[in-house]
BAROFI-106587 format. One record per atom (N, C-alpha, C): z, x, y; chain; residue in three letters; atom name. Coordinates in steps of 0.001 Angstrom, whole numbers, plus 500000, padded with zeros to 6 digits. Atoms other than C-alpha are relative to their C-alpha. Layout:
N
- Z, X, Y, A, ALA, CA
...
end
This chain:
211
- 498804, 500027, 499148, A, UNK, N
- 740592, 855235, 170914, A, UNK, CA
- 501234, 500281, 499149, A, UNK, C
- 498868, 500126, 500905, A, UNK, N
- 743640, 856524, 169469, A, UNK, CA
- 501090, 499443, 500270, A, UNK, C
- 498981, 500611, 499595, A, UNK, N
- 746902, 854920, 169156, A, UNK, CA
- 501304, 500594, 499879, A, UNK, C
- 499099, 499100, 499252, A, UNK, N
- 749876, 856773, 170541, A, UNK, CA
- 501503, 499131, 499495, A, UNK, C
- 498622, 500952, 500139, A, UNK, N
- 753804, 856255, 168877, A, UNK, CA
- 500776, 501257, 500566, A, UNK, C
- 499155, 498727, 499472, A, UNK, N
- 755893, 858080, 171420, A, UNK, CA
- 498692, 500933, 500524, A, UNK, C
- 501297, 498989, 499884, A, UNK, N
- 753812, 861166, 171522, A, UNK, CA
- 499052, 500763, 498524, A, UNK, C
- 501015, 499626, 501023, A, UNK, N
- 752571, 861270, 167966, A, UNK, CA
- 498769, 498886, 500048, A, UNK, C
- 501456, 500459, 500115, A, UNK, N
- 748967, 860243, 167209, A, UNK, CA
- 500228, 499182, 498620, A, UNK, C
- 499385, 500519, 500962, A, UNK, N
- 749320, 857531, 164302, A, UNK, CA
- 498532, 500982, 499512, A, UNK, C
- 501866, 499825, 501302, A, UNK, N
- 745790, 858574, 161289, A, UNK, CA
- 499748, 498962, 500716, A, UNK, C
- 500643, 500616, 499956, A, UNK, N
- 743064, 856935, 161910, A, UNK, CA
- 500139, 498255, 498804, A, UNK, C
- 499547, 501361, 501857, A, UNK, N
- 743717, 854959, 158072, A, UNK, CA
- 501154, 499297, 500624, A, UNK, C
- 499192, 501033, 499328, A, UNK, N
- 746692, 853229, 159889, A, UNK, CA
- 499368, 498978, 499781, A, UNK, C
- 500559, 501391, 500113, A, UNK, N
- 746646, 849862, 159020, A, UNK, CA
- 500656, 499655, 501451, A, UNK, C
- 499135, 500460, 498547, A, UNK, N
- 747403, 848263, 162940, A, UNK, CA
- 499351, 498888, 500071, A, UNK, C
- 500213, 501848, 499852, A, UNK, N
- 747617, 844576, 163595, A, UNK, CA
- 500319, 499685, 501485, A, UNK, C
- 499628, 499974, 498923, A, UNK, N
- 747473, 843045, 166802, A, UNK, CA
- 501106, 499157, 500522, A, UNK, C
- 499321, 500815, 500637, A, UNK, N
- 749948, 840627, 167568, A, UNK, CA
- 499796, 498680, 499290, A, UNK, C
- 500333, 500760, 500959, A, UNK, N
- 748025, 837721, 166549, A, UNK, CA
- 499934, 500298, 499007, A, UNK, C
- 499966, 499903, 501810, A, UNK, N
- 747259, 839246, 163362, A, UNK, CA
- 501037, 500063, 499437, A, UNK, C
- 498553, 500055, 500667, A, UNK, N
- 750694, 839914, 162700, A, UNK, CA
- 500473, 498635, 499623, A, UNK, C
- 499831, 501147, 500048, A, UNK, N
- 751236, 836436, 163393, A, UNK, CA
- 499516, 499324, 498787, A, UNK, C
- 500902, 500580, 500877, A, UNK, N
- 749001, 835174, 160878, A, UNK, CA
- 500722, 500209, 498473, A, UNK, C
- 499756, 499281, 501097, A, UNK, N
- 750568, 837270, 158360, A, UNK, CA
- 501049, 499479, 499405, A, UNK, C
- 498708, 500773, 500274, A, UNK, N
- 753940, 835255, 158441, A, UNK, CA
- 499679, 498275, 500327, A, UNK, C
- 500040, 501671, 499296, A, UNK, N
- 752614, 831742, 159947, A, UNK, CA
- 500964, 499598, 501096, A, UNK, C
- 499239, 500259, 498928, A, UNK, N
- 754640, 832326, 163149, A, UNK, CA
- 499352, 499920, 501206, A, UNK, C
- 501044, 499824, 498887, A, UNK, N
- 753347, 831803, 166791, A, UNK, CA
- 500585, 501646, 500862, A, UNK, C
- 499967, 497976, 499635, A, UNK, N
- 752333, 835348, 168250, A, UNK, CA
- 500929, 499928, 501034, A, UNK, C
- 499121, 499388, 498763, A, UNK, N
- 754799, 835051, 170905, A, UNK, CA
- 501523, 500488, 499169, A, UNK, C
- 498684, 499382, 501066, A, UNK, N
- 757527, 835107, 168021, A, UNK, CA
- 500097, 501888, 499564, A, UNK, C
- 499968, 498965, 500612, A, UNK, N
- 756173, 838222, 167150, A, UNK, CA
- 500113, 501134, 501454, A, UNK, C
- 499551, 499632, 498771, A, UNK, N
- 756348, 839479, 171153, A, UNK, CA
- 501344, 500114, 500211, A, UNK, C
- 498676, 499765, 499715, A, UNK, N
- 759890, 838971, 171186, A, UNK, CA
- 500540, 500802, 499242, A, UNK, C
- 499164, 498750, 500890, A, UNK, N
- 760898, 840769, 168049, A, UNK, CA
- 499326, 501065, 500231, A, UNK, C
- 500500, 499188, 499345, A, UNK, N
- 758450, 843541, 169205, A, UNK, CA
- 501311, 500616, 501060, A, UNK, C
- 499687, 499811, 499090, A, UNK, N
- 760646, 843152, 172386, A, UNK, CA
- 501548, 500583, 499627, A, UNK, C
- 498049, 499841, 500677, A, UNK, N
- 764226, 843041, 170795, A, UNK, CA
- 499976, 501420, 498843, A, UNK, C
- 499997, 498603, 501055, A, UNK, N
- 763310, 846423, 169066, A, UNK, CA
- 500536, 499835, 498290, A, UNK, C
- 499734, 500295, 502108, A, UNK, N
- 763288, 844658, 165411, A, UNK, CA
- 498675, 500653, 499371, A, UNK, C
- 500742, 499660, 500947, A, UNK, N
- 759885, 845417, 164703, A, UNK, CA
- 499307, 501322, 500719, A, UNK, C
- 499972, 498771, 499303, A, UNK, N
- 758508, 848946, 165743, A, UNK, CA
- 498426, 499757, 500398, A, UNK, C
- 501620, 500255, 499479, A, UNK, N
- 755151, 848824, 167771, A, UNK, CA
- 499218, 501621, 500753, A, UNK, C
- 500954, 498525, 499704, A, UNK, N
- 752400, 851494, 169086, A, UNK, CA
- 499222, 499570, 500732, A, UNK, C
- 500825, 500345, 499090, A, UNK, N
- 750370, 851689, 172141, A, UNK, CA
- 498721, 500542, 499908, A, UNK, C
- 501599, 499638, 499844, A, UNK, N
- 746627, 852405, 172364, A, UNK, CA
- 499857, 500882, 501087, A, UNK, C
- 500393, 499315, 499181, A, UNK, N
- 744978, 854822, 174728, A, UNK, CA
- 500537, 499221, 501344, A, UNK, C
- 500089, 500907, 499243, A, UNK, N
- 744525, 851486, 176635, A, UNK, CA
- 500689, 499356, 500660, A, UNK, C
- 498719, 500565, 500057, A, UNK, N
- 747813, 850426, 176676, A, UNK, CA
- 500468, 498854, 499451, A, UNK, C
- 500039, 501401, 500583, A, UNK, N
- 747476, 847558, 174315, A, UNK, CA
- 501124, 500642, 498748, A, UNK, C
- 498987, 499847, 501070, A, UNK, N
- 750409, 847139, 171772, A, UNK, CA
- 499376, 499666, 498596, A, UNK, C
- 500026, 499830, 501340, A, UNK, N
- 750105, 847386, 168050, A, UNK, CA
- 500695, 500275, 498873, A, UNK, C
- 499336, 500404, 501213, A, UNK, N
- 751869, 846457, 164738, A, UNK, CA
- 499527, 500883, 499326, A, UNK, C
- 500476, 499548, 500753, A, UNK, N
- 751811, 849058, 162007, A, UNK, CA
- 500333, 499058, 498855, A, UNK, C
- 499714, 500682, 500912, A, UNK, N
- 751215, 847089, 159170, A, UNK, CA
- 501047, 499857, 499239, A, UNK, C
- 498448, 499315, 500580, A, UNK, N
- 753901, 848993, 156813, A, UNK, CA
- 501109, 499586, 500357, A, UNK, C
- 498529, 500236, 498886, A, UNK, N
- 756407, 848504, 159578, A, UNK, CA
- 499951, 498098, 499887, A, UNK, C
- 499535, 501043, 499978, A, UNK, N
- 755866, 845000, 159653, A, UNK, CA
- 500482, 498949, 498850, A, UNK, C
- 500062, 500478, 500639, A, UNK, N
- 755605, 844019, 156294, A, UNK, CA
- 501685, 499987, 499205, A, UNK, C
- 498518, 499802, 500304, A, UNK, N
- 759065, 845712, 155577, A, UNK, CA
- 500686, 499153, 500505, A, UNK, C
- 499550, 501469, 499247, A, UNK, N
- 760392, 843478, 158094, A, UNK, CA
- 500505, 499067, 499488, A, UNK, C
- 500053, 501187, 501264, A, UNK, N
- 759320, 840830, 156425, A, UNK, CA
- 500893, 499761, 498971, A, UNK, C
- 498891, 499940, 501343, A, UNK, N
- 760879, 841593, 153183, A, UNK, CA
- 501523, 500226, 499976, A, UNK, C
- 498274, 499437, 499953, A, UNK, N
- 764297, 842853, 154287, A, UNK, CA
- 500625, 498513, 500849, A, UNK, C
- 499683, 501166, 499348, A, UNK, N
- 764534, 839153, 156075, A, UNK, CA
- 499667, 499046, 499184, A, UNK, C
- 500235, 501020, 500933, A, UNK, N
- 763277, 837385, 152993, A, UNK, CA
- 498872, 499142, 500441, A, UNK, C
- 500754, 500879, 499481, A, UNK, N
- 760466, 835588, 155399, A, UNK, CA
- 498531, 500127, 498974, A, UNK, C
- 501446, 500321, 501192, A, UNK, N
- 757383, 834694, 152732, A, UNK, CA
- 498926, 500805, 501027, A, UNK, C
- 501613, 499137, 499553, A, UNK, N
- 753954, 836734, 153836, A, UNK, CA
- 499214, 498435, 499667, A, UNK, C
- 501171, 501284, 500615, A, UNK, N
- 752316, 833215, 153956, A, UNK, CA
- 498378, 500118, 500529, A, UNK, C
- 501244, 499860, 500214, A, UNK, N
- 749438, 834099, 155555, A, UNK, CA
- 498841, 501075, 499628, A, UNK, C
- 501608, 499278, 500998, A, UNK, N
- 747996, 836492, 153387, A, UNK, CA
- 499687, 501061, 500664, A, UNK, C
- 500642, 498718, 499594, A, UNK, N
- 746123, 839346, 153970, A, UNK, CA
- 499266, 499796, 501163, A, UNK, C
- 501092, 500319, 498704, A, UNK, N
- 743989, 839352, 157322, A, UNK, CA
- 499144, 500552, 499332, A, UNK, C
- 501362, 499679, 500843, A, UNK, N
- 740332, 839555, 156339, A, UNK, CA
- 499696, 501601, 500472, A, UNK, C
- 500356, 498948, 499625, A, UNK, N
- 738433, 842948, 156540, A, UNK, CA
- 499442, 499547, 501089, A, UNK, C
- 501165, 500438, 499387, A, UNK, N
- 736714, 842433, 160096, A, UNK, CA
- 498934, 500958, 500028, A, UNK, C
- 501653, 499444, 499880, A, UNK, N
- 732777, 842801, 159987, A, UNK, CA
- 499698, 499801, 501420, A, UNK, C
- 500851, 499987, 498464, A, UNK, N
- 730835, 844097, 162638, A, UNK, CA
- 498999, 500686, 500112, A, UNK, C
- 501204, 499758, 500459, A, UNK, N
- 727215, 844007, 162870, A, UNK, CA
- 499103, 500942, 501617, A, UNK, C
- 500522, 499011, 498778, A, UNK, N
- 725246, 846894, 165296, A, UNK, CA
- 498439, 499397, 499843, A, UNK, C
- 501481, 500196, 500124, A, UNK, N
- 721775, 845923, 165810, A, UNK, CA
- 499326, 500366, 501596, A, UNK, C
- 500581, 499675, 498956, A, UNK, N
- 719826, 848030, 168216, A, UNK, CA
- 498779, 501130, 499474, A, UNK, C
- 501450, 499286, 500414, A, UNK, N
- 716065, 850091, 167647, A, UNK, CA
- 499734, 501464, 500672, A, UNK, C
- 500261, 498454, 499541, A, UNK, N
- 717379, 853273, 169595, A, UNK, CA
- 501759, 500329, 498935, A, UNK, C
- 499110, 499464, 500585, A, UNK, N
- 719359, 855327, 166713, A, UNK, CA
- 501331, 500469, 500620, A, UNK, C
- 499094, 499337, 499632, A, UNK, N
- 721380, 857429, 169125, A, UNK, CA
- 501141, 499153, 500653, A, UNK, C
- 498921, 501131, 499102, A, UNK, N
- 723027, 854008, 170863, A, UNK, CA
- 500669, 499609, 498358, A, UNK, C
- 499282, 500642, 501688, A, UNK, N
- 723801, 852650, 166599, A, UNK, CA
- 500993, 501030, 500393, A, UNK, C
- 499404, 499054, 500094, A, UNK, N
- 725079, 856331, 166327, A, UNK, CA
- 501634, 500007, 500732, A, UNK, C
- 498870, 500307, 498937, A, UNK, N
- 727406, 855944, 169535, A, UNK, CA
- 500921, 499024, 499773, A, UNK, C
- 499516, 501569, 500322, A, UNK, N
- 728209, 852582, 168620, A, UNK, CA
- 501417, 500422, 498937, A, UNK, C
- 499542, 500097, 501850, A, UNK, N
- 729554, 853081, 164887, A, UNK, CA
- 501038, 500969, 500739, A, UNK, C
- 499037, 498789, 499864, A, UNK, N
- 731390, 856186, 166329, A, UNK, CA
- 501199, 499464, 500819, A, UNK, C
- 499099, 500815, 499239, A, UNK, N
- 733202, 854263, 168820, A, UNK, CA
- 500760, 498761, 499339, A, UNK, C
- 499580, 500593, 500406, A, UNK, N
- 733959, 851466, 167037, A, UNK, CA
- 500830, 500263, 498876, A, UNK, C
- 499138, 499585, 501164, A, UNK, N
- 735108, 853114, 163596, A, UNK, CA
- 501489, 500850, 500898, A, UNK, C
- 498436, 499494, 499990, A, UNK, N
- 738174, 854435, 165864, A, UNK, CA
- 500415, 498990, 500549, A, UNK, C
- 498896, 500839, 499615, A, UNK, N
- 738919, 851329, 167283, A, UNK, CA
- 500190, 498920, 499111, A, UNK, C
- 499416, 500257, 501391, A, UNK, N
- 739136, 850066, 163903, A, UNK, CA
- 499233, 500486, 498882, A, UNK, C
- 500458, 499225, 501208, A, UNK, N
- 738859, 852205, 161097, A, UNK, CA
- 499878, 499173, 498691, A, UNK, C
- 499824, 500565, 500976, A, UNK, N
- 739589, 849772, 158766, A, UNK, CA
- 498538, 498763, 499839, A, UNK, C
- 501097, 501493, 500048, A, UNK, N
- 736268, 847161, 159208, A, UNK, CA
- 498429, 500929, 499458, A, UNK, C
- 501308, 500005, 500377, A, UNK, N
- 733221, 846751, 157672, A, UNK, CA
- 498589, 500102, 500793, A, UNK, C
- 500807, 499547, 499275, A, UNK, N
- 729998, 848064, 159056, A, UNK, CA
- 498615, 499561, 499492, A, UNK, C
- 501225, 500185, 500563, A, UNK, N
- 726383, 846811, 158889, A, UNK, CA
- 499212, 500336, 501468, A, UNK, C
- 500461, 499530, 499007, A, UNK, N
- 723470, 847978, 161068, A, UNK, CA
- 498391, 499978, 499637, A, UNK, C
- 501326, 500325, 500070, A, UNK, N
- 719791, 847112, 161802, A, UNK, CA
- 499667, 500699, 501328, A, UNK, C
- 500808, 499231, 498287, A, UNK, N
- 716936, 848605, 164298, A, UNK, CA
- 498757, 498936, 500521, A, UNK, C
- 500850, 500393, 499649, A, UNK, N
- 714860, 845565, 164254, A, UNK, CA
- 500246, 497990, 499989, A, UNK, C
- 499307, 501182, 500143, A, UNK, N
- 715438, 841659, 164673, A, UNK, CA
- 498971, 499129, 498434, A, UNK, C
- 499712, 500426, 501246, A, UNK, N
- 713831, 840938, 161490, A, UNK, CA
- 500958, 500521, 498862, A, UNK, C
- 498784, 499206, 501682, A, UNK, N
- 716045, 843084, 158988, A, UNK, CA
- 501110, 498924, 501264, A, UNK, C
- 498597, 500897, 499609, A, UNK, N
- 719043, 841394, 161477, A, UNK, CA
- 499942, 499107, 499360, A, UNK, C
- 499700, 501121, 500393, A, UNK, N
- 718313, 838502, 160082, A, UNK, CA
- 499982, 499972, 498397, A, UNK, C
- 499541, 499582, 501780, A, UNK, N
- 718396, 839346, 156404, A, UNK, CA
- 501939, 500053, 500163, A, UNK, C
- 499169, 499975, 499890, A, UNK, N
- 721413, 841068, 157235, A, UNK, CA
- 501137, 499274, 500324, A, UNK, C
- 499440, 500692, 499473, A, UNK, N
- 723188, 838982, 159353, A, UNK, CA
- 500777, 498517, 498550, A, UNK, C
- 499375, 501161, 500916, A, UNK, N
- 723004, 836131, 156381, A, UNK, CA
- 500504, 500453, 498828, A, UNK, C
- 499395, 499652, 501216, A, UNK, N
- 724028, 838117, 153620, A, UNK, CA
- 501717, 500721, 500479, A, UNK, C
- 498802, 499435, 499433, A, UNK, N
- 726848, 839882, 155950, A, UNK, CA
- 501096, 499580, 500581, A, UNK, C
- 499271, 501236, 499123, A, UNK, N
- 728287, 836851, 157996, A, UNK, CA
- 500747, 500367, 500736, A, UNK, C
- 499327, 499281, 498911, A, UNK, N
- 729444, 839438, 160763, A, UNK, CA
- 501514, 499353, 500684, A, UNK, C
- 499316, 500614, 499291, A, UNK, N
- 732634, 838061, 162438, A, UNK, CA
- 499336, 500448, 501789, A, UNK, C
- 500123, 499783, 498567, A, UNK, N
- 731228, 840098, 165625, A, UNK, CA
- 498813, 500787, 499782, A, UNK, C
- 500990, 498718, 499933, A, UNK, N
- 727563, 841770, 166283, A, UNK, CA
- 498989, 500196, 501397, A, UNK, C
- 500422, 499092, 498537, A, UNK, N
- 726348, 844002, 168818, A, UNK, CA
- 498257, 499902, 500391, A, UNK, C
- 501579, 499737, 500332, A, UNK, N
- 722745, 843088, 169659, A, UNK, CA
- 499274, 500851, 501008, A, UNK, C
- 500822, 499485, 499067, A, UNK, N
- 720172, 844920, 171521, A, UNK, CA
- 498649, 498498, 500008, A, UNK, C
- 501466, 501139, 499591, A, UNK, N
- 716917, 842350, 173646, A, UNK, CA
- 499165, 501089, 499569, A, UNK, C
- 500734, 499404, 500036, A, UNK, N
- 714465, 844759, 173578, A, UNK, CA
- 499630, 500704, 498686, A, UNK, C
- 500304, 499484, 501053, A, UNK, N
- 713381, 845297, 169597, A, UNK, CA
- 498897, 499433, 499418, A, UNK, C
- 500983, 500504, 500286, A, UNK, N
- 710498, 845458, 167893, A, UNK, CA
- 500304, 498454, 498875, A, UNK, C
- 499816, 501466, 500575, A, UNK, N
- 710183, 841927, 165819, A, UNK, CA
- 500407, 499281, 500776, A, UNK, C
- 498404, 500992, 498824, A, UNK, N
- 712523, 839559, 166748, A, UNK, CA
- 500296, 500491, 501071, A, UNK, C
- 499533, 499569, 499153, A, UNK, N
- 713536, 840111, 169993, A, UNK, CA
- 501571, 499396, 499935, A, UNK, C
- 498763, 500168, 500253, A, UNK, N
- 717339, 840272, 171181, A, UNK, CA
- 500141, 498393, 500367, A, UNK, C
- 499415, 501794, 499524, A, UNK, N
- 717135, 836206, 172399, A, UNK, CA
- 499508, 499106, 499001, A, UNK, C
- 500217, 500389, 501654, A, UNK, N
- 715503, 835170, 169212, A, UNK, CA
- 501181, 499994, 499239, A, UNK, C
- 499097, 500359, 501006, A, UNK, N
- 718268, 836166, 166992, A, UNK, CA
- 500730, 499738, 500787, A, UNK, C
- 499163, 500763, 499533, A, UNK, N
- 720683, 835278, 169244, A, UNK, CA
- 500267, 498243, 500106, A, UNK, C
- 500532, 501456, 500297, A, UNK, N
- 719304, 831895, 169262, A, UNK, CA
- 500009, 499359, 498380, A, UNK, C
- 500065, 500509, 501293, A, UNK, N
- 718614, 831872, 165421, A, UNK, CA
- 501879, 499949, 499407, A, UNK, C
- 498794, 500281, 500577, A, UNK, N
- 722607, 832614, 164840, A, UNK, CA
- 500528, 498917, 500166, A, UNK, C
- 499411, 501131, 499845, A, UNK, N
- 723709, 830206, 166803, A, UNK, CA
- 499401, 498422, 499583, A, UNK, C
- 500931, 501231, 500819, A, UNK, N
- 721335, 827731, 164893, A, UNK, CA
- 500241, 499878, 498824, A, UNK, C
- 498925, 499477, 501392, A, UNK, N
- 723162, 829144, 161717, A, UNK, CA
- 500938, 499404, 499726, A, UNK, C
- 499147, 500468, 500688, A, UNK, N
- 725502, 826888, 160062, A, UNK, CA
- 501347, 501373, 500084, A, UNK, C
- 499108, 498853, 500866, A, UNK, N
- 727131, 830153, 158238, A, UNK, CA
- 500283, 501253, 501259, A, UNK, C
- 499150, 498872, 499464, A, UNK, N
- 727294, 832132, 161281, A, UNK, CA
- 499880, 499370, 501414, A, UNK, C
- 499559, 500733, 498851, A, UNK, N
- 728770, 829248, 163870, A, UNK, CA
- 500810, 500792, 500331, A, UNK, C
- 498933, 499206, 499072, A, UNK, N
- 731662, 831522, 164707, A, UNK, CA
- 500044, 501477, 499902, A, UNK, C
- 500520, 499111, 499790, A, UNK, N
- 729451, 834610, 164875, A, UNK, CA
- 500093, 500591, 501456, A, UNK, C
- 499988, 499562, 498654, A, UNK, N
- 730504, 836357, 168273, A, UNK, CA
- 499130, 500630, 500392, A, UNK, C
- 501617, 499332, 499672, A, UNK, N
- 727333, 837607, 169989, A, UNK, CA
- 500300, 501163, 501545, A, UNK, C
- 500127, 499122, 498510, A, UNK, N
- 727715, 840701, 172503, A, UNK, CA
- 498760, 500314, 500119, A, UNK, C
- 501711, 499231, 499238, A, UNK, N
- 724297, 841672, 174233, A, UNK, CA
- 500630, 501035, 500353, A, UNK, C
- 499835, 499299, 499550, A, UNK, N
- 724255, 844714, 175042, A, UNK, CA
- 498679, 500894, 500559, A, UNK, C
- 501156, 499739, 499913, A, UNK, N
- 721087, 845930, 176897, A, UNK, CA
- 499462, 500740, 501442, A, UNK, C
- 500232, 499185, 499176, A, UNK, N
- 719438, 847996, 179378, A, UNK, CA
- 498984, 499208, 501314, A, UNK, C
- 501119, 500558, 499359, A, UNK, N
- 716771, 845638, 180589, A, UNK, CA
- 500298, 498309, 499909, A, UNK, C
- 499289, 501768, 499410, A, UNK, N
- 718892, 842241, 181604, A, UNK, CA
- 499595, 499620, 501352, A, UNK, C
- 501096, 500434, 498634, A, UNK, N
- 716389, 840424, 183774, A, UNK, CA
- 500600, 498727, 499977, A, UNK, C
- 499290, 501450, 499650, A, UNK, N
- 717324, 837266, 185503, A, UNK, CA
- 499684, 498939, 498591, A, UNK, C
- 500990, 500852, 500559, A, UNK, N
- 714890, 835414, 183291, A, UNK, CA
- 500471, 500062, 498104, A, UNK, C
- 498964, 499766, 501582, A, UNK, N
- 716741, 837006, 179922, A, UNK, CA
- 501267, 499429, 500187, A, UNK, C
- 499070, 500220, 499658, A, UNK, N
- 720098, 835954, 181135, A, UNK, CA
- 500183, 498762, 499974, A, UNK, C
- 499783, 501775, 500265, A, UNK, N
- 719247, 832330, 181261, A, UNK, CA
- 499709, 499722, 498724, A, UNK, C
- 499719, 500071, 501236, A, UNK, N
- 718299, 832653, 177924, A, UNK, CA
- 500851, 500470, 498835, A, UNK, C
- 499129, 499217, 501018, A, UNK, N
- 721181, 833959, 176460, A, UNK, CA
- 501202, 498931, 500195, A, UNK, C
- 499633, 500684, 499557, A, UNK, N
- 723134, 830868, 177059, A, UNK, CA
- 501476, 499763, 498767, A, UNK, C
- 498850, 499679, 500603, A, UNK, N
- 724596, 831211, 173537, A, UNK, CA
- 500815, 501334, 499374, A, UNK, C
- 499096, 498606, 500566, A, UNK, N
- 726074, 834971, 173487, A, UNK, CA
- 501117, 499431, 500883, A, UNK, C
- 498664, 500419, 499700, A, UNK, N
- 729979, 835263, 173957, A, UNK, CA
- 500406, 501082, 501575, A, UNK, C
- 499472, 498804, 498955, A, UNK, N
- 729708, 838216, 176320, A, UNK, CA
- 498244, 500994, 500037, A, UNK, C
- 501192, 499606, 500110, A, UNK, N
- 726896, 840177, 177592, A, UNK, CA
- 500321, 501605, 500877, A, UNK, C
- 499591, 498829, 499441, A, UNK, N
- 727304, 844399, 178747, A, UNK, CA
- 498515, 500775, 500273, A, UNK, C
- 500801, 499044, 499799, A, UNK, N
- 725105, 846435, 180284, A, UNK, CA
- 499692, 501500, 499784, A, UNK, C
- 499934, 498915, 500232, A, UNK, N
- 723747, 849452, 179440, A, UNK, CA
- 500000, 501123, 501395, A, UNK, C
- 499117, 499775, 500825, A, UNK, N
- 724997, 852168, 179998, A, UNK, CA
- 501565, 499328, 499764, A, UNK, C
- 498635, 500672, 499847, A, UNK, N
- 728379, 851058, 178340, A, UNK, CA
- 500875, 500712, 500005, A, UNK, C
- 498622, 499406, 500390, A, UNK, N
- 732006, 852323, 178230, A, UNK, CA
- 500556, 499470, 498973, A, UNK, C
- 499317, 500382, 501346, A, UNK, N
- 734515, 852777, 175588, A, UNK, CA
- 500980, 498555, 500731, A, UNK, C
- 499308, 501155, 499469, A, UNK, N
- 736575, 850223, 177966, A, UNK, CA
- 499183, 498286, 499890, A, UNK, C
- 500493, 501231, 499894, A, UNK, N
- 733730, 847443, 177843, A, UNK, CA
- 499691, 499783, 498186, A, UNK, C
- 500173, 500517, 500836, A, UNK, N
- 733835, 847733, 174235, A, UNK, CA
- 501198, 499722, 499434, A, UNK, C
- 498540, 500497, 499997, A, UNK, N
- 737068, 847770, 173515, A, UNK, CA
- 500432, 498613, 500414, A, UNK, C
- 500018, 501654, 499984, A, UNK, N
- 737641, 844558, 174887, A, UNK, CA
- 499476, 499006, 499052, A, UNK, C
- 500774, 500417, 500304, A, UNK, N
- 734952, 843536, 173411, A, UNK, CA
- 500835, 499326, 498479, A, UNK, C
- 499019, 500191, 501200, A, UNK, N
- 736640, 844062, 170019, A, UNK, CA
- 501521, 499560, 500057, A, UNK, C
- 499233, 500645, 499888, A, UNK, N
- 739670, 843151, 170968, A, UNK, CA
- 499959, 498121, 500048, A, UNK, C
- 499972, 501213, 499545, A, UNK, N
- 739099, 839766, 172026, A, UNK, CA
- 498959, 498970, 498733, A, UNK, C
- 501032, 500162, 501658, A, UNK, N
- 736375, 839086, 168924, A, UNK, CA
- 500186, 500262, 498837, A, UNK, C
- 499750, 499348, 501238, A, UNK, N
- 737774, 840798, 166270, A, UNK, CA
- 501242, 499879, 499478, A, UNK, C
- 498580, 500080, 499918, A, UNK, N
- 741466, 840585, 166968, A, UNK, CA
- 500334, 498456, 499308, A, UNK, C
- 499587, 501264, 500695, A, UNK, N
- 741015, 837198, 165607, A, UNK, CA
- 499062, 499239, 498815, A, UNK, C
- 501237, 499885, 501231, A, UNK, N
- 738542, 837692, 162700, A, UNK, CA
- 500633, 498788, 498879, A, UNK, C
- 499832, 501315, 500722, A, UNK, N
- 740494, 834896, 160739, A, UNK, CA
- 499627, 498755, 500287, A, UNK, C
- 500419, 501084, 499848, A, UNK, N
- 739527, 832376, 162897, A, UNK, CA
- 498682, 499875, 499904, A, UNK, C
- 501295, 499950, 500620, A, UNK, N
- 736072, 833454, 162594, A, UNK, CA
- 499230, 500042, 498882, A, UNK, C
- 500433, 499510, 501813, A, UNK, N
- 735892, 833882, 158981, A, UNK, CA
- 499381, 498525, 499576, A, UNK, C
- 500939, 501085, 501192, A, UNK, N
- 732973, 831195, 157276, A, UNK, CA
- 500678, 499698, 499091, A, UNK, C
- 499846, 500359, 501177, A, UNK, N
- 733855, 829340, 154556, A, UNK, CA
- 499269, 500845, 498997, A, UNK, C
- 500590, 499689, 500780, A, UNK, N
- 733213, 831099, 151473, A, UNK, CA
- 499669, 501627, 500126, A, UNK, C
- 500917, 498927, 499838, A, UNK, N
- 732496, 834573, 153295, A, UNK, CA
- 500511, 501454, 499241, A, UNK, C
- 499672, 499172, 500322, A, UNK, N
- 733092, 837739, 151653, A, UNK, CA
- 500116, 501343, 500715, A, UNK, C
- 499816, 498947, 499661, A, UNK, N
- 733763, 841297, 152529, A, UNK, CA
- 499098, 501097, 499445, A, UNK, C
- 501224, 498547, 500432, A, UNK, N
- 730231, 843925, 152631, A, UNK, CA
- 500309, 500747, 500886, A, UNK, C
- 500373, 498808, 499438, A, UNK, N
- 729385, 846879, 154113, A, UNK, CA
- 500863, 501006, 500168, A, UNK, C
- 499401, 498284, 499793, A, UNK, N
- 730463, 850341, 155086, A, UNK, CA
- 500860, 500259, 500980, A, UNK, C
end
């Protein structure tokens, strides 16, 4: 999805924050950062979608020309884990997601045992599962994360073709569940609402892998 200033197209490499993240970045509440947005102090950019967005740059100047401390730091890289056993949906996936943030870390499995390797060495803030894979199936690991210490604030989207009543009651701990086929609109959200706040999801201790 690209994000639109005026009628230029920002790069993809744009660093863009949402307003929580901005928030985070100073230790102010995000509505602080809504108003100066609003009062044309800090310069913002709309999405395809029409969702607003902080260029990093722009805000950080801000910052500095007002003397306000950067107390909270850098926002983490957010991870986000694809796990599905038909290539051309990963493929779709990764492609879609690397524009609605170029900047995050990428990990990706086709089977629910490698997920679970992955998953603990990767500590996803958000991952995309498919039910239907050989090994593990998708309500297995869904079940084993949320049995996970290290990946309690692991956001779990299902995403699946074959959501039977009888799967649905067992999915009791995903955060969101989409049917296949999906849109760029049901993922988008998706990431928005999961990702947009990858600090609060961040493990103790977790680091920054993948591609």
């Amino acid at each position: 999805m690209p994000v639109m200033s005026g009628m230029s197209v920002l790069p993809a490499s744009a660093e863009l924050l949402t307003t929580g993240e901005a928030a985070r970045v100073c230790a102010v509440d995000p509505r602080t950062i809504a108003r100066w947005v609003d009062q044309g102090l800090v310069p913002s950019h709309r999405t395809a979608g029409g969702r607003r967005r902080v260029l990093r740059a722009d805000f950080v100047a801000f910052l500095r020309e007002r003397g306000i401390p950067v107390l909270g730091g850098e926002p983490p890289v957010p991870r986000i884990a694809v796990v599905d056993d038909d290539p051309v949906v990963v493929r779709t996936l990764l492609r879609l997601l690397k524009r609605l943030r170029p900047n995050a870390a990428y990990e990706t499995a086709d089977n629910g045992f490698q997920a679970g390797a992955i998953l603990a060495s990767f500590r996803p803030h958000l991952v995309f599962l498919d039910l239907v894979m050989p090994g593990l199936s998708g309500v297995a690991v869904c079940k084993h994360i949320r049995a996970t210490p290290g990946l309690a604030r692991t956001a779990v989207v299902i995403i699946s073709g074959h959501l039977t009543a009888d799967m649905r009651a067992q999915l009791g701990g995903a955060d969101r569940i989409i049917s296949k086929p999906f849109t760029t609109e049901d993922i988008a959200a998706a990431v928005d609402e999961f990702v947009g706040d990858a600090r609060a999801r961040e493990p103790a201790g977790a680091t920054a892998h993948g591609r």
